[in-house]
N, C-alpha and C positions, 0 to 999 in steps of 0.2 A: 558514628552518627549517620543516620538514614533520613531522606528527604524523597519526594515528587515533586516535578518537573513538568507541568505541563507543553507540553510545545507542538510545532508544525513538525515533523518527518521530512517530509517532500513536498513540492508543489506551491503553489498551481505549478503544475506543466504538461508540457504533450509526450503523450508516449510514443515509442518509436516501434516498430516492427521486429524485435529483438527481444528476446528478455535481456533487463537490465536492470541491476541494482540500485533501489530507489531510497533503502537505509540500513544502515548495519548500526545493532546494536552494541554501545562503547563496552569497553574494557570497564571491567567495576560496574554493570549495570543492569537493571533487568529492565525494557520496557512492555510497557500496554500499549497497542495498537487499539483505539476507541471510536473511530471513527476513521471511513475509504470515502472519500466522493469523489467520482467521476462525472465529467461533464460530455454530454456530444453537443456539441453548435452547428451538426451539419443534416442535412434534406434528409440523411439518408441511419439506418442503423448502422451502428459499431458494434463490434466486441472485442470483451479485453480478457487477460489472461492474469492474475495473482499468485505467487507462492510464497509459502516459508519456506525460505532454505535454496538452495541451486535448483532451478525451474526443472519439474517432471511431473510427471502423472501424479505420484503418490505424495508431494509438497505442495499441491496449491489448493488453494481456499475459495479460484475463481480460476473455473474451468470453462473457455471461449461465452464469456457470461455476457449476453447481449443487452445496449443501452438504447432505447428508441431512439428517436431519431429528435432533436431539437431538444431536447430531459436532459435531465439529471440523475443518477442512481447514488443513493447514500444509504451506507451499511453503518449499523451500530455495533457492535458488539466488543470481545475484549479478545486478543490474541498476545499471549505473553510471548515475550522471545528474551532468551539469554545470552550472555556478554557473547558477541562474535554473530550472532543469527542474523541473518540479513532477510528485505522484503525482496521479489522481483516481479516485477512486472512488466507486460507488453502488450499490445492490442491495434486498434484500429488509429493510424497517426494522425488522425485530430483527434482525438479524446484528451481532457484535462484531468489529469489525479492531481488529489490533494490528500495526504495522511495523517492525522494527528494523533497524539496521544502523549502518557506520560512516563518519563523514566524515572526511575528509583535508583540512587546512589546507595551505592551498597559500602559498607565500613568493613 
């Protein structure tokens, strides 16, 4: 039997100056990444960094992708990841990520 899951990933929280692991996707599962929102509350622009997989050039999805200053930036789309794949992310440390999306139990 197979099912979706919608749920939070991560977040809200602040990101730190590191890439760091913000979900790994379970054993037995495949998820949809359906929606990133990041927040800035500060005077000034941020930028943030995103990958699939151990952060580098060729794994991310959000390469030093700058968020004005006082906004919000909300991405739609679908990035599937497989049992074990992880997000990472890092940027400017006020910024707030939030990740949603849905997993699939796989039988």
């Amino acid at each position: 039997m197979s099912g979706f899951v919608s749920k939070r990933f991560t977040g809200p929280a602040v990101l730190t100056g590191a890439a760091a692991t913000k979900y790994t996707c379970p054993a037995n599962r495949t998820a949809r990444v359906r929606h990133i929102h990041v927040s800035n509350p500060t005077a000034g622009a941020l930028t943030f960094t995103m990958s699939i997989g151990a952060d580098a050039a060729g794994t991310r999805i959000f390469d030093v992708f700058s968020v004005a200053a006082n906004s919000v930036y909300d991405h739609f789309g679908i990035y599937v990841l497989q049992a074990g794949e992880l997000l990472q992310a890092f940027g400017g440390v006020a910024l707030v990520l939030t990740i949603d999306g849905d997993e699939e139990v796989l039988s």
